[in-house]
Residue frames relative to the residue before (quaternion, step in Angstrom):
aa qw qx qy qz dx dy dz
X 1.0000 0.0000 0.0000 0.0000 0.00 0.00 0.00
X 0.1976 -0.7663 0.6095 -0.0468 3.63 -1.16 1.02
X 0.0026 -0.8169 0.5747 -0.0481 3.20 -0.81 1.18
X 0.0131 0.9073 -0.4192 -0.0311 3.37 -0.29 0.93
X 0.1802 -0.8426 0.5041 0.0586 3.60 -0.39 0.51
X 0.2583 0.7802 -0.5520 0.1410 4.16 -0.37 0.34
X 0.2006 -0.6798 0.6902 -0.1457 3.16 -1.96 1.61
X 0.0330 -0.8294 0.5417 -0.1330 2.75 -1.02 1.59
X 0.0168 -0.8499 0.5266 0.0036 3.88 -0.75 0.66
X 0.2033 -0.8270 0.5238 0.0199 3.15 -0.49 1.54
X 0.1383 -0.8325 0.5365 -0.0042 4.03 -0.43 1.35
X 0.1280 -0.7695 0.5963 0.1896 3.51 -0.53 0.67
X 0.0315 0.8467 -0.4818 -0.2235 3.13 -0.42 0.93
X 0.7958 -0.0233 -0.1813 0.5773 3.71 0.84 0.52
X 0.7197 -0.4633 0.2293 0.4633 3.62 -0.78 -0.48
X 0.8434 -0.0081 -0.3172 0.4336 3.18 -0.54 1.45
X 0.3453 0.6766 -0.3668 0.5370 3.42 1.66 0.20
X 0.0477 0.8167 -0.5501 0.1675 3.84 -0.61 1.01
X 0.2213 0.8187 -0.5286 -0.0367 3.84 -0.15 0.56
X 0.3571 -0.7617 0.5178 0.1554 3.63 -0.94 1.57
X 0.0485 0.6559 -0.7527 -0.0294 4.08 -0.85 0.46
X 0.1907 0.8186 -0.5324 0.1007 2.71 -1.89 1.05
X 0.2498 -0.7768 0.4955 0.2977 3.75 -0.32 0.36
X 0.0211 0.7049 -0.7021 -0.0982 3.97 -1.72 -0.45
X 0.1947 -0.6880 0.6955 -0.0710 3.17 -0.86 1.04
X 0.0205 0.6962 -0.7057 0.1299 3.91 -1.01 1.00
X 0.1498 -0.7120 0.6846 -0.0443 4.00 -0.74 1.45
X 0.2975 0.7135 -0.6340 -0.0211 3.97 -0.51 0.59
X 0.4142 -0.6617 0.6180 -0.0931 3.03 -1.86 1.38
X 0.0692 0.7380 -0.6713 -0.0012 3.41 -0.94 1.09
X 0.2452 -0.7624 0.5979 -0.0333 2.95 -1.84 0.83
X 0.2561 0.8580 -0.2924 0.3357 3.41 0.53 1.06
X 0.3943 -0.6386 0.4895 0.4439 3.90 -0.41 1.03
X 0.6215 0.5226 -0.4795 0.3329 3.47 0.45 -1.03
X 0.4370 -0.7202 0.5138 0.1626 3.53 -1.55 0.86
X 0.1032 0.8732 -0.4758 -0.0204 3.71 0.27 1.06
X 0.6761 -0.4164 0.3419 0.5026 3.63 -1.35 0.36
X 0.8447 0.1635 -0.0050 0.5096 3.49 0.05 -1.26
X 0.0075 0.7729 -0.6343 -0.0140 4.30 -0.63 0.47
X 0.7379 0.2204 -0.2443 0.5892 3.98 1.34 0.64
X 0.0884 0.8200 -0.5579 0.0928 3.54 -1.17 0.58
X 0.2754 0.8278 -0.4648 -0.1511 3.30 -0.41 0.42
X 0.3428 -0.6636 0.6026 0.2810 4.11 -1.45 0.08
X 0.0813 -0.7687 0.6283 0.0875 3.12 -1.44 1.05
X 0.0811 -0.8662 0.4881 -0.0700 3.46 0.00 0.69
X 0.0553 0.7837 -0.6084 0.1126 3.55 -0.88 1.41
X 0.3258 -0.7992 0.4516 -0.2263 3.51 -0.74 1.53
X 0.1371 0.8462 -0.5125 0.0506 3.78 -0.83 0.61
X 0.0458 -0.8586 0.5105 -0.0085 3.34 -0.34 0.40
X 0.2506 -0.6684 0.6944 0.0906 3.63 -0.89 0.89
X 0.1425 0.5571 -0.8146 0.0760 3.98 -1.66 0.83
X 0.3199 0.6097 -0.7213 0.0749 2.68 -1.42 1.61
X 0.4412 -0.4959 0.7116 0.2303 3.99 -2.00 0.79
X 0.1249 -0.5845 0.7895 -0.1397 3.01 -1.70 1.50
X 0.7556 -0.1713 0.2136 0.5951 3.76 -0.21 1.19
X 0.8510 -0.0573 0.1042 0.5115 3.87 -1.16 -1.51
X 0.5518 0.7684 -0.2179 0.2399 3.29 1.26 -1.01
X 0.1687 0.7289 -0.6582 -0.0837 3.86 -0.53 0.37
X 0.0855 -0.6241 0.7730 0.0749 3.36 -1.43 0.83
X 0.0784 -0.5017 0.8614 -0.0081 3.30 -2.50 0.77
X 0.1844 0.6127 -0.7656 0.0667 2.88 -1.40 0.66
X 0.0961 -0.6936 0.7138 0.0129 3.77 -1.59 1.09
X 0.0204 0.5629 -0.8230 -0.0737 3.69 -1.87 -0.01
X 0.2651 -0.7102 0.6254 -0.1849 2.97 -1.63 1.33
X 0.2624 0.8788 -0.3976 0.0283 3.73 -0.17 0.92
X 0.3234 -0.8640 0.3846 0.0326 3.48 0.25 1.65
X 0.2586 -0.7116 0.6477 0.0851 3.79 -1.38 0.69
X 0.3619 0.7194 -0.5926 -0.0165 3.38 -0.29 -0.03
X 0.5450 -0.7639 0.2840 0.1968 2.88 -1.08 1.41
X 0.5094 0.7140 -0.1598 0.4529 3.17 1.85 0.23
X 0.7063 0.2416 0.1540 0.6474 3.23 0.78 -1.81
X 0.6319 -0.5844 0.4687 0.1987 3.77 0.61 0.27
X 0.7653 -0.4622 0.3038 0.3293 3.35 -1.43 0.13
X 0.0539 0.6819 -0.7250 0.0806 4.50 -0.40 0.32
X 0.0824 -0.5868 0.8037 -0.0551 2.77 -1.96 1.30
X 0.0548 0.7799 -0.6183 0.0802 3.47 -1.21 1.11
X 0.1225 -0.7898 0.5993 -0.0461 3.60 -0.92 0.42
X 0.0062 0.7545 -0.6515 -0.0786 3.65 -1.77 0.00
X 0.3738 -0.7674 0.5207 0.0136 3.34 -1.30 1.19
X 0.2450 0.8994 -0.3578 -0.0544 3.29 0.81 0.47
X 0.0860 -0.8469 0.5185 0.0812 4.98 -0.57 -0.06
X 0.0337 -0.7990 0.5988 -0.0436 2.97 -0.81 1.12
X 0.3136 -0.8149 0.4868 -0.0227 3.64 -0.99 0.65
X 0.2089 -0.7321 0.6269 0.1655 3.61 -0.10 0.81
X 0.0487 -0.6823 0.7002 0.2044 3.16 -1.74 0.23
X 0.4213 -0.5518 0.4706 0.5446 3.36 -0.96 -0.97
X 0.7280 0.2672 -0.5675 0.2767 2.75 -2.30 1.20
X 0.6860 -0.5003 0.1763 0.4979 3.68 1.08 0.37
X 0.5353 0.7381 -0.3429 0.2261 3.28 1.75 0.24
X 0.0767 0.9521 -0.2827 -0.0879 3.46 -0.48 0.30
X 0.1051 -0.8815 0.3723 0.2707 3.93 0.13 0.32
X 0.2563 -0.7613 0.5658 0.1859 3.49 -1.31 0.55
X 0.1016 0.7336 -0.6587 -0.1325 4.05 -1.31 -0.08
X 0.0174 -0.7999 0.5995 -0.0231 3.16 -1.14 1.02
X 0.1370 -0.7590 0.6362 0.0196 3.64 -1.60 0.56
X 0.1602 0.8393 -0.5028 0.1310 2.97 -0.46 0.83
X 0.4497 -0.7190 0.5241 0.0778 4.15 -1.35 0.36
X 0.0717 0.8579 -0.4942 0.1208 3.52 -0.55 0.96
X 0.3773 -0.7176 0.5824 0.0594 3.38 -1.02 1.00
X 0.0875 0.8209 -0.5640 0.0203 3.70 -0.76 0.36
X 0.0813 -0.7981 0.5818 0.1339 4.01 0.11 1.10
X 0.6348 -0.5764 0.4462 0.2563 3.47 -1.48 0.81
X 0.3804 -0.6881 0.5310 0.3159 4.08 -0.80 0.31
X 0.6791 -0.5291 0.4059 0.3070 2.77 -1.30 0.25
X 0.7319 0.4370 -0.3706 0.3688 3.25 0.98 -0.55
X 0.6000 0.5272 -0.3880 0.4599 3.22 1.75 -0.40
X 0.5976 0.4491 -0.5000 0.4373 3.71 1.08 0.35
X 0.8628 0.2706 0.0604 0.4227 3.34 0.15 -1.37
X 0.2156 0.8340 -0.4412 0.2515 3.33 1.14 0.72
X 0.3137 -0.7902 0.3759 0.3686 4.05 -0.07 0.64
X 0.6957 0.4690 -0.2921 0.4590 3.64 -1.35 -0.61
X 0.7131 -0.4369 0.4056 0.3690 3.76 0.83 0.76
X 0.6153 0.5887 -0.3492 0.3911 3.81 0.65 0.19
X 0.6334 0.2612 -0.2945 0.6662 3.63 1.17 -0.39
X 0.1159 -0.6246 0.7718 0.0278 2.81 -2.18 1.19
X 0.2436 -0.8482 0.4702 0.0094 2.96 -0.53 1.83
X 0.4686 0.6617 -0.3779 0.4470 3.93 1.57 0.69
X 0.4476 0.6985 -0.4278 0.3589 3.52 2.09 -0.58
X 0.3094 -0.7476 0.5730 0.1308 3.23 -1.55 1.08
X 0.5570 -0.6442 0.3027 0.4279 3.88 -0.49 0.23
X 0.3508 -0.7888 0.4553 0.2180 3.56 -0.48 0.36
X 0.3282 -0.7395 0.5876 0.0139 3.34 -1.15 1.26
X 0.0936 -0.8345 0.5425 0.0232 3.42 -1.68 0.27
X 0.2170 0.7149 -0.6238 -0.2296 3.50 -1.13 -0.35
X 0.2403 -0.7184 0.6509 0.0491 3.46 -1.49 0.62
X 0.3269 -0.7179 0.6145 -0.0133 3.41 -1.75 1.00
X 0.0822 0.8091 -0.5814 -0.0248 3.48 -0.64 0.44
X 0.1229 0.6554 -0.7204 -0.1907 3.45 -1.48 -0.13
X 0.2822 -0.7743 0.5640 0.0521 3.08 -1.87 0.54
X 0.2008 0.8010 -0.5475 -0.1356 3.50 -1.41 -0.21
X 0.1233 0.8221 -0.5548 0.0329 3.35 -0.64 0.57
X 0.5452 -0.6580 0.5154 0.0647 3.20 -1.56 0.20
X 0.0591 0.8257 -0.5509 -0.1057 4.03 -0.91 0.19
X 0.0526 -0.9186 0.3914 0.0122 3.14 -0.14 0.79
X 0.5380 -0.5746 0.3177 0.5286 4.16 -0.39 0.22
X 0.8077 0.1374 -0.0708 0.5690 3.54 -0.22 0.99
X 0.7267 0.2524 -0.1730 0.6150 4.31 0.84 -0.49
X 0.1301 0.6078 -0.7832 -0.0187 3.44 -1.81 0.15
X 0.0939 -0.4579 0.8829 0.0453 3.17 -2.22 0.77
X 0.0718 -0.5986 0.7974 -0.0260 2.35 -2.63 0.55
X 0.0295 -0.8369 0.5465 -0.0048 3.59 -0.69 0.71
X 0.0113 0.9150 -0.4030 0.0184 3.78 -0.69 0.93
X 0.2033 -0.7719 0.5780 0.1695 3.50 -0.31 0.96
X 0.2612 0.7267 -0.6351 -0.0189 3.81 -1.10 0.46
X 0.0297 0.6897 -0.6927 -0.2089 3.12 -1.94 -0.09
X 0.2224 -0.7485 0.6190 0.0840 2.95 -1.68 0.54
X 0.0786 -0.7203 0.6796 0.1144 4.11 -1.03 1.08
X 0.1960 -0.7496 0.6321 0.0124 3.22 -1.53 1.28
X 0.2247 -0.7112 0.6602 0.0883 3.56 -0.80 0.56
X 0.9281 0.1442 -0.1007 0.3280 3.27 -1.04 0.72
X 0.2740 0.9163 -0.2677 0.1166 3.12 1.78 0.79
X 0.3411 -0.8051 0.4293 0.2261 3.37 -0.27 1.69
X 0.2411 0.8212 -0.5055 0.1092 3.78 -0.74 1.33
X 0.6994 -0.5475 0.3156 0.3338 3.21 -0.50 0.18
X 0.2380 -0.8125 0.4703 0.2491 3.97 -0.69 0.75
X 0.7300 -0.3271 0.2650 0.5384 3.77 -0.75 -0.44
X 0.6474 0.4726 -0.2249 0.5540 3.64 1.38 -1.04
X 0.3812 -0.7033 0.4629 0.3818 3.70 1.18 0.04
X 0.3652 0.6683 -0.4526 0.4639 3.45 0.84 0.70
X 0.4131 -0.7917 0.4398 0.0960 3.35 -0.83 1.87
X 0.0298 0.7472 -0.6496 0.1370 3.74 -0.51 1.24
X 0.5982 -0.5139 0.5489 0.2770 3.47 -1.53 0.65
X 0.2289 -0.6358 0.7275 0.1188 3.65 -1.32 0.35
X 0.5747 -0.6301 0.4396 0.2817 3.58 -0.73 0.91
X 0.7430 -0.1056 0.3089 0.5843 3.22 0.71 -1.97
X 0.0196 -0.7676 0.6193 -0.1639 3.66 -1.17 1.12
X 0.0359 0.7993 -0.5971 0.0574 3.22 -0.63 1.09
X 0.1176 -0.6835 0.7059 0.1441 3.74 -0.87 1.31
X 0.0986 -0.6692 0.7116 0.1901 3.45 -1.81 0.28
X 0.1154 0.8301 -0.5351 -0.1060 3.36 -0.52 0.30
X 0.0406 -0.7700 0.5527 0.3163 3.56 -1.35 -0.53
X 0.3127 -0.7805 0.5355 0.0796 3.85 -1.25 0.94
X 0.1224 -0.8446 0.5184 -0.0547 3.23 -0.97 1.28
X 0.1615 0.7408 -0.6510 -0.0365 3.85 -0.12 0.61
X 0.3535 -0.6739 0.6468 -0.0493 2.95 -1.85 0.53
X 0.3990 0.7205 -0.5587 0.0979 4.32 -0.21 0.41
X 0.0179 0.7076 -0.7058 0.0301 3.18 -1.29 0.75
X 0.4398 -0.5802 0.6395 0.2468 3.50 -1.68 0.93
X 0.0394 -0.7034 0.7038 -0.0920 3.57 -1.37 1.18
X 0.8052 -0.1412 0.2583 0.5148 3.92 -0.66 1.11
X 0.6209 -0.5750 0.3071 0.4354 3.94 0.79 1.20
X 0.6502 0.4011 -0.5400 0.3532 3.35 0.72 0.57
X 0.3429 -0.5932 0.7165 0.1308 3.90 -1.52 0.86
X 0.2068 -0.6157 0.7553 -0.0882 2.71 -1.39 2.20
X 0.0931 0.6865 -0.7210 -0.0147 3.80 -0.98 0.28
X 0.1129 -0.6719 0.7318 -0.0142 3.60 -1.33 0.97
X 0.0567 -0.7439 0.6646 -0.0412 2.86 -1.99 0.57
X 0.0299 0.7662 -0.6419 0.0054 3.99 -0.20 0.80
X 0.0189 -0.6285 0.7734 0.0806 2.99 -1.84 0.49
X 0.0462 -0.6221 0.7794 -0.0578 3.18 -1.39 1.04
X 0.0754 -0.7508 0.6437 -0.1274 3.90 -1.17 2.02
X 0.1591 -0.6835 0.6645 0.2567 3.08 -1.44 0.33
X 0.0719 0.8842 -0.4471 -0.1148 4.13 -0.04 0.44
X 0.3055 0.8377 -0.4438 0.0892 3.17 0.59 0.75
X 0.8736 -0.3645 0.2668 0.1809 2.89 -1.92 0.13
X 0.3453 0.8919 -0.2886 -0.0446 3.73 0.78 0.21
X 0.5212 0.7336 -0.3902 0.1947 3.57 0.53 1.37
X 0.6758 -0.6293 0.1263 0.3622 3.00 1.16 1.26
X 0.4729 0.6643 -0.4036 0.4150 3.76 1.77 0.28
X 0.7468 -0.3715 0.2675 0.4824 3.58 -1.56 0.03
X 0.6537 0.5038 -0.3590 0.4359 3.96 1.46 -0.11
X 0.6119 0.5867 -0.4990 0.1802 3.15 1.03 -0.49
X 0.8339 0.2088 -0.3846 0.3362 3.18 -2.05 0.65
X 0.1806 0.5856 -0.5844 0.5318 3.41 1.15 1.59
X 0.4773 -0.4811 0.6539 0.3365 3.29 -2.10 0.52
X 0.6397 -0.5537 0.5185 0.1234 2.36 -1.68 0.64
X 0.0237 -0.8816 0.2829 0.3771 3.78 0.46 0.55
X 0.6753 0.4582 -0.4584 0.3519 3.12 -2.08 -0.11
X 0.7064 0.3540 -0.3743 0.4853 3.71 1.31 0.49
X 0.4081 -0.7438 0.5000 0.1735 3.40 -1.20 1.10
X 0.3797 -0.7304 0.4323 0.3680 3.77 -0.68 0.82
X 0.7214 0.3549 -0.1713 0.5695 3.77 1.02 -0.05
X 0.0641 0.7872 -0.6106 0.0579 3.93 -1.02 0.46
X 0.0022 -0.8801 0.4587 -0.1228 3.22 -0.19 0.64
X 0.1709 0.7285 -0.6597 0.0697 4.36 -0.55 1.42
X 0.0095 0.6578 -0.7420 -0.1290 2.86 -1.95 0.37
X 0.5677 -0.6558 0.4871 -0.1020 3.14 -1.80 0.89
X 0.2928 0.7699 -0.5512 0.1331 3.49 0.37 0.47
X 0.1485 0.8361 -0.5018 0.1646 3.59 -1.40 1.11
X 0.3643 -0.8530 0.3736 -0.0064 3.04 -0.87 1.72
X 0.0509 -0.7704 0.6094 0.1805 3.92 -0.49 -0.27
X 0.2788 0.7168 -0.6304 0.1050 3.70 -0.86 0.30
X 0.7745 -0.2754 -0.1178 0.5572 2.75 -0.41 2.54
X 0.7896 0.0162 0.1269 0.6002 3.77 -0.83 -1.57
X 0.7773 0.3847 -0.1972 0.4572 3.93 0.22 -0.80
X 0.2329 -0.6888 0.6849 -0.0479 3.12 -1.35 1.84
X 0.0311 -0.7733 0.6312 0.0514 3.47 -1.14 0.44
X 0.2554 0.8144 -0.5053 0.1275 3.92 -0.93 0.49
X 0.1518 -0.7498 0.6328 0.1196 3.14 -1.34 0.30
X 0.2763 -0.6900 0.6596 0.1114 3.39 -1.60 0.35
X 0.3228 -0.7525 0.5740 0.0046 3.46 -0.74 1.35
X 0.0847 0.8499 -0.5168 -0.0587 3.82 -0.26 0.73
X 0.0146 0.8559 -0.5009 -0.1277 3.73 -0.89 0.16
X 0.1506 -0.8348 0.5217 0.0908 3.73 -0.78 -0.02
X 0.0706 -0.7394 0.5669 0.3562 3.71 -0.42 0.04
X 0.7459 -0.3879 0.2138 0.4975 3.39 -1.28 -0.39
X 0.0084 -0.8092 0.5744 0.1234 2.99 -2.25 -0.38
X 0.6318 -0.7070 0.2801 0.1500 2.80 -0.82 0.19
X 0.3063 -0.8140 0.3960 0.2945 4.08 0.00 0.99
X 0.8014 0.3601 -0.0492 0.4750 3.74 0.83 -0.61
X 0.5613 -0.6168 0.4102 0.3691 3.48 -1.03 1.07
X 0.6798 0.4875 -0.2309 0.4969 3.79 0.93 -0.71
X 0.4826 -0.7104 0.4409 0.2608 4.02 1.47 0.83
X 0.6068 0.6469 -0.3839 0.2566 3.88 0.85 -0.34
X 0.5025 0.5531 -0.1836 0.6386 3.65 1.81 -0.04
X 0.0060 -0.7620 0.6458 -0.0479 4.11 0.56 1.31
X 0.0893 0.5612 -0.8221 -0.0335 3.80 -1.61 0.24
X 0.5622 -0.6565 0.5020 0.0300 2.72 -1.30 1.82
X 0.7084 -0.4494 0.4165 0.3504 3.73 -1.12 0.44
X 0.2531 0.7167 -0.6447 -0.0820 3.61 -1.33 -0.29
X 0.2998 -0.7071 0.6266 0.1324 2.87 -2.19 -0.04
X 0.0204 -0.8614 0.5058 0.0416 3.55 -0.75 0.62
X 0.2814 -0.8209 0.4649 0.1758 3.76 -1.32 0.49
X 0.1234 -0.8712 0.4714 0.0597 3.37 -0.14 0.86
X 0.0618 -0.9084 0.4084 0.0652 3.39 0.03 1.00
X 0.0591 -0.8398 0.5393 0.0187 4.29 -0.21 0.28
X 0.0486 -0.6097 0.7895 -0.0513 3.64 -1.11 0.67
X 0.1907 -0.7702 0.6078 -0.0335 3.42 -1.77 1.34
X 0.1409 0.6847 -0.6808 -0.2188 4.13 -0.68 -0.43
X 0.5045 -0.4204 0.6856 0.3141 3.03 -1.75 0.10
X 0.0435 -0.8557 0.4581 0.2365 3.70 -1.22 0.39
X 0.6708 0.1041 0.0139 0.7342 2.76 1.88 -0.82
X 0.6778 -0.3416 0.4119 0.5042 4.15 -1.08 0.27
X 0.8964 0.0530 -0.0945 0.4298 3.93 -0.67 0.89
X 0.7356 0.3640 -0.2458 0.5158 3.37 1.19 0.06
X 0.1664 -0.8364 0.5140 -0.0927 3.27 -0.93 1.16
X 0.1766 -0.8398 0.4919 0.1467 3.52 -0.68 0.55
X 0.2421 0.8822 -0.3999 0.0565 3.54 -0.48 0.22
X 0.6030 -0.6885 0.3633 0.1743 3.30 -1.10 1.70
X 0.1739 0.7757 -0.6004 -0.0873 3.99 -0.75 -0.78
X 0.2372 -0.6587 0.6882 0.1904 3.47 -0.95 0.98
X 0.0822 0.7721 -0.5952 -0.2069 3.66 -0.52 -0.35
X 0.7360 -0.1121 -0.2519 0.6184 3.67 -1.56 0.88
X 0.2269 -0.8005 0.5542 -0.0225 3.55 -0.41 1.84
X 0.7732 0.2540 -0.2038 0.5441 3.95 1.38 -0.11
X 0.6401 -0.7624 0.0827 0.0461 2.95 1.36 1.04
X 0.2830 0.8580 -0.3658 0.2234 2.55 2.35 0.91
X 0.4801 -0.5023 0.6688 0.2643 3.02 -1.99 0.96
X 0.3045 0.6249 -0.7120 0.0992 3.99 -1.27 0.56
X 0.2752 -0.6256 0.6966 0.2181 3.69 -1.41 0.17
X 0.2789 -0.5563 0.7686 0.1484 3.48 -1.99 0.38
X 0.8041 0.1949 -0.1300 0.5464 3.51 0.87 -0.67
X 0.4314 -0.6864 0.3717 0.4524 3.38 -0.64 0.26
X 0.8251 0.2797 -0.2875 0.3980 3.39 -1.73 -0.05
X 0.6532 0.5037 -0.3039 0.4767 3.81 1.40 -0.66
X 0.2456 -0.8248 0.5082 0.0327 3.81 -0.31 1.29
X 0.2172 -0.8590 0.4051 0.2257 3.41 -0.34 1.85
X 0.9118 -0.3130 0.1269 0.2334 4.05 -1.04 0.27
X 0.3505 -0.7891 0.4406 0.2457 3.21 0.60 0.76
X 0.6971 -0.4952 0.2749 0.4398 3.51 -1.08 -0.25
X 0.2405 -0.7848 0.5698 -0.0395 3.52 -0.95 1.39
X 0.2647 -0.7477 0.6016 0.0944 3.64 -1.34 0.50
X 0.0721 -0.7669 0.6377 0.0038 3.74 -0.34 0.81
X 0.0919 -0.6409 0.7538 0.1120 3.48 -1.36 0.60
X 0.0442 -0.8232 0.5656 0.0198 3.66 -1.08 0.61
X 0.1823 -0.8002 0.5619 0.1041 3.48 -0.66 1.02
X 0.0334 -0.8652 0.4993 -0.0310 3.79 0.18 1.14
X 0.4709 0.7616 -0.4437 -0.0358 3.47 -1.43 0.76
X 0.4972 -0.5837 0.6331 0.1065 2.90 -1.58 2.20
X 0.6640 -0.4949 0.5601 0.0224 2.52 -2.07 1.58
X 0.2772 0.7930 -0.5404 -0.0488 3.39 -0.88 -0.24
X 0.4679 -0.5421 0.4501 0.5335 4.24 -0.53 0.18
């Protein structure tokens, strides 16, 4: 059981200048024949953040300071700048710091599956950016990395152990442009997740992550009736810190058709993996075949 509780106060303190205080408070509770170390925990966590525009300038900046009644005290934070130019171009760089406490099921899981010595894993990440907006087109292009300490993953025995050190690098690329009322939107990812703690794994992937990912978007309106699809891809990976577990690549088609029926209310179909491919993310665990969603949606509006 999970109780969660969160305040938040938004101050203007001049024009375009905004600073956010707040607290959260999370109480989890387990109930279970099984006899674990710990069956209560809670995080209190209090936070602030400043957004403000200076002419071209954008500045963020947050701090973040966590209890957990478990793992002790974590402070984290991010620094983030962005820069208009002219013609809709703009660049960003950010840095930032992250905390991440193990579950419960990764401690105390039964049948030999929880490893209740796991420590919580920590981070810091870099980014740069650029992107663009144009009448009818936009790009964006990102360079990041992230280093993790203590990275909760998975051994050959599927048994949850800490990773010393792990560094992903990656870079992100979207692409959209109107064409004859139809909306194209792309997205690429190209990662490096590897392995980075100096044991008989290091410079292995990391598993369950693909070094490539890849969606597009395409969408129509005519009058009341939307129509689209969503193109996914993946390349391979890998189940195990020791690379010896391969999951092949895939591709899927998601397909969707919408009407309008009344002012705010929308309906809308989705086939999803429309040709019914068979692929895993995990091993031996086969992801969904083809599915049908009906959705009754409604957005508010004055």
């Amino acid at each position: 059981r999970r109780n969660q509780a969160s305040w938040q106060n938004d101050l203007t303190l001049a024009d375009n200048q905004l600073l956010t205080l707040g607290t959260d408070y999370q109480l989890e509770h387990l109930s279970s024949d099984t006899g674990y170390l710990a069956s209560r925990r809670q995080d209190t966590g209090v936070f602030v953040q400043y957004q403000g525009t200076f002419g071209r300038n954008e500045l963020q900046a947050s701090a973040r300071h966590d209890h957990n009644g478990q793992f002790g005290n974590h402070d984290t934070g991010a620094l983030a700048w962005g820069y208009r130019l002219d013609h809709g171009l703009r660049l960003s760089a950010s840095v930032g710091s992250a905390f991440h406490a193990p579950t419960f099921n990764d401690l105390y899981y039964p049948y030999g599956s929880g490893n209740p010595d796991l420590k919580p894993e920590t981070s810091r990440s870099a980014e740069l950016g650029v992107a663009q907006q144009g009448e009818g087109w936009n790009w964006a292009l990102n360079a990041y990395q992230t280093r993790i300490s203590q990275l909760i993953t998975l051994d050959a025995n599927y048994y949850p152990r800490n990773l010393s050190r792990a560094r992903i690098r990656g870079l992100e690329g979207q692409l959209g442009i109107t064409l004859a009322g139809w909306r194209w939107q792309g997205y690429l990812t190209l990662q490096q997740p590897r392995n980075d703690d100096g044991g008989p794994n290091d410079g292995h992937w990391l598993p369950r992550r693909p070094e490539r990912t890849a969606r597009i978007d395409v969408d129509r309106r005519f009058g009341r009736f939307g129509i689209g699809a969503t193109f996914n891809a993946a390349g391979a990976r890998y189940d195990d810190l020791a690379n010896a577990h391969r999951l092949g690549g895939y591709a899927t088609t998601d397909l969707r058709a919408s009407v309008a029926l009344a002012p705010h209310w929308e309906l809308e179909g989705r086939l999803a993996n429309a040709f019914d491919r068979r692929y895993e993310t995990i091993y031996y665990f086969n992801q969904p075949g083809r599915s049908w969603y009906l959705t009754l949606r409604y957005r508010p509006g004055s």
